[in-house]
N, C-alpha and C positions, 0 to 999 in steps of 0.2 A: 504494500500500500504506500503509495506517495505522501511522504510527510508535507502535508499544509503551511506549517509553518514557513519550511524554505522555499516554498512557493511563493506563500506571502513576502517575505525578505529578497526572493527576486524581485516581484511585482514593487517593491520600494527601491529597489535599486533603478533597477530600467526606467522609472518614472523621473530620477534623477539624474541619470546617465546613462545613453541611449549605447546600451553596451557595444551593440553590434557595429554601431559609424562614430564613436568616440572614442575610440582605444587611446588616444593621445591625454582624452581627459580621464582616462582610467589609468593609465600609467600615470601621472601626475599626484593621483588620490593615494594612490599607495606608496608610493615614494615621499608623502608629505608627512610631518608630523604636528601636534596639538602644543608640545611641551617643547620641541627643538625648531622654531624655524628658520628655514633654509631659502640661502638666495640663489637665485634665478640661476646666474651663472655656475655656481656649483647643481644645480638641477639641468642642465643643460648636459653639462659634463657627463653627470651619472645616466641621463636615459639617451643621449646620443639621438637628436631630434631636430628639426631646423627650428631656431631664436623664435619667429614669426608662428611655426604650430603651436610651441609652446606657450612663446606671451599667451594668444589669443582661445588656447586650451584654460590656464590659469584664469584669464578671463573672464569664460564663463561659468569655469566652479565659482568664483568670487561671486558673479551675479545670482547665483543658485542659492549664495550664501554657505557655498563648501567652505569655501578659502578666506581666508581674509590676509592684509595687507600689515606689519609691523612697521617697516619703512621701507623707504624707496629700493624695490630690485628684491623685498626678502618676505617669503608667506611662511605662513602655518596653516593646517584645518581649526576650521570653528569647533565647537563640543559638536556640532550637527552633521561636520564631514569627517569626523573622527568614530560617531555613533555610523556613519555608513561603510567608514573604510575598516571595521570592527565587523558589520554583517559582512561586507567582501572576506574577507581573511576566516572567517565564519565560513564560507560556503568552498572554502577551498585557497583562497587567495589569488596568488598569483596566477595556480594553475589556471584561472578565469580568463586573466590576459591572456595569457599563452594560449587557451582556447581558443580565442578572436583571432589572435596570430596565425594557428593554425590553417584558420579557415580562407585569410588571405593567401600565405603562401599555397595551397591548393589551388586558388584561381590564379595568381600570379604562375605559377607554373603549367597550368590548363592555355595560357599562354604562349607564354616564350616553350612551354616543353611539348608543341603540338605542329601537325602541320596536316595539310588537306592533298588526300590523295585521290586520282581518279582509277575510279575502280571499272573494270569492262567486266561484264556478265553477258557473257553470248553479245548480243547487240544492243545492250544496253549500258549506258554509260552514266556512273552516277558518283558522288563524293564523296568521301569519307572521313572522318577525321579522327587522326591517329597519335598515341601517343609517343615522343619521340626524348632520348634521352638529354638531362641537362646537368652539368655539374655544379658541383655544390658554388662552386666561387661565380658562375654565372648567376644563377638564382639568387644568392646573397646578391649579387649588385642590380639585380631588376627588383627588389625588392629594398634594397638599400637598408640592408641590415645586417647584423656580424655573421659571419660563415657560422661559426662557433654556436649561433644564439640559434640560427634556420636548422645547422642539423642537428638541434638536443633536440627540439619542437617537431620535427620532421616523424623524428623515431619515436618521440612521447607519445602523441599523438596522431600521426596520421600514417602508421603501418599498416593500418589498413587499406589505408586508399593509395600508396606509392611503393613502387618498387626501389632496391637499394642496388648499387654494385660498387666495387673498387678495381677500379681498372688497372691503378699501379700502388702503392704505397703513399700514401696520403693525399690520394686523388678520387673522392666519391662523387658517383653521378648519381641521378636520380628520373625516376618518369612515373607517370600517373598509373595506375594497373586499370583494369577495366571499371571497377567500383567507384576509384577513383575522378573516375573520366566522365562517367555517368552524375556522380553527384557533382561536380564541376558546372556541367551541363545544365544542371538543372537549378543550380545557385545564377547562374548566367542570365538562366530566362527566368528566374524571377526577380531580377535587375533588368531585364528587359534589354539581354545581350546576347550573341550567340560567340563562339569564340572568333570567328571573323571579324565581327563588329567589336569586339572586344580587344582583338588587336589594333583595327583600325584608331580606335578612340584612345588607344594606349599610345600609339604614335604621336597623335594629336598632341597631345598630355604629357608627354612625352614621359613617361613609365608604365612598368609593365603590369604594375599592381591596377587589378579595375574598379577596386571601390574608390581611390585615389584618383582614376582617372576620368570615373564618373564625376567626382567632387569636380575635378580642374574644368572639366570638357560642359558642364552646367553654368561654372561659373565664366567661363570662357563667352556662351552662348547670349546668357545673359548681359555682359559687357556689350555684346556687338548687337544685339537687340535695343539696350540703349544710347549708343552709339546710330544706329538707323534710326531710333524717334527722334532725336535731337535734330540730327540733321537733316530730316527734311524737307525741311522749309529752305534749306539754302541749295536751292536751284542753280549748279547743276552736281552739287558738289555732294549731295546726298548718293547721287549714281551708284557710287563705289563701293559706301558700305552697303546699299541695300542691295547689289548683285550678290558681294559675297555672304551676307543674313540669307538670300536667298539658295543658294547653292548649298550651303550650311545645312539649311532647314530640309532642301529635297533631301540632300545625303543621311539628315538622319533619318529620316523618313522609309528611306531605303534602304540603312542596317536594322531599322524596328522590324520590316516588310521580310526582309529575310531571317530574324529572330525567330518571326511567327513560325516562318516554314519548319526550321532546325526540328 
């Protein structure tokens, strides 16, 4: 039987920090302390993050009322984000981030670790998409994180959905097994991606992580959406951007249209 309570202790966490697209403000909550606070720059150090995710991760714990501010550049949690980073460590801790992690690296590798083959069947010719191998030192830098941290999380957690080898002595590769690939696939379209359009938009975005590059390729859109309202009034110079807003908009239109089919 499902114990309720850690249900309800989810149901209070997720409402404060949306586990699954904030990992940046959930590494922050646990790396924070009530009794020790710690500035910015030494928190940068220890989770290895870009200045900019961080500030504006600290930000909205603050606005949540997790974090609060002692002086300039230095936090601690409130008694409110010490009561939640207390249910986190409660339900496992860190292995929670690491879980999130997880679940990127699997698409970031359903990625960079795939490619689309044409399959002939008598006279029928059709596509497939195959899992193909990637090593460790590659996937740490499409994911932009320590080699060291991708394969303890690799092997923690997702043995079952990826194959391992050592090709030479301290050289491991890695690729999606079928299970793998299958739940990849279905994490994708329910992002409303296929892995084509998921590489396409990772280009874009230029990483190979998709939830990262949904973030960028949204906020991108949005940019040049209001970049074409602004300017349309000034005839004839609005042209420009509203070609490319439009070219934009068919294209994505036509990795959703191929999402569907996947």
């Amino acid at each position: 039987m499902i114990d309720t309570s850690i249900v309800d202790r989810l149901k209070e966490i997720d409402s404060m920090i949306n586990i699954g697209k904030s990992e940046v403000q959930l590494k922050v909550l646990l790396n924070l302390e009530h009794e020790k606070p710690t500035s910015l720059a030494i928190l940068q150090s220890h989770l290895r993050v870009p200045k900019r995710s961080l500030v504006d991760a600290v930000q909205k714990l603050k606005n949540k009322g997790l974090v609060e501010i002692t002086e300039k550049g230095v936090y601690r949690l409130t008694l409110k984000g010490k009561k939640l980073k207390e249910s986190i460590l409660g339900l496992g801790g860190y292995s929670l981030y690491q879980a999130c992690i997880a679940i990127r690296l699997l698409l970031t590798l359903a990625v960079v670790g795939t490619k689309e083959l044409k399959i002939r069947r008598g006279k029928t010719v059709f596509k497939e998409t195959v899992p193909i191998w990637v090593t460790l030192e590659e996937l740490s830098k499409a994911i932009d994180m320590d080699a060291n941290e991708v394969a303890y999380i690799l092997d923690a957690y997702c043995y079952d959905y990826v194959k391992k080898r050592e090709i030479e002595e301290g050289l491991l590769e890695y690729k999606l097994n079928d299970r793998g690939l299958s739940v990849a696939r279905k994490i994708l379209k329910d992002l409303g991606l296929s892995f084509f359009s998921a590489k396409v938009i990772g280009m874009i975005a230029v990483t190979a992580d998709p939830l990262t590059a949904m973030r960028r390729f949204m906020l991108l859109y949005a940019i040049l959406t209001f970049i074409t309202i602004m300017t349309a009034p000034l005839y004839p110079w609005h042209i420009i951007p509203s070609v490319i807003w439009l070219v934009i908009t068919l294209y994505t239109a036509f990795l959703l249209g191929l999402t569907i089919k996947d």
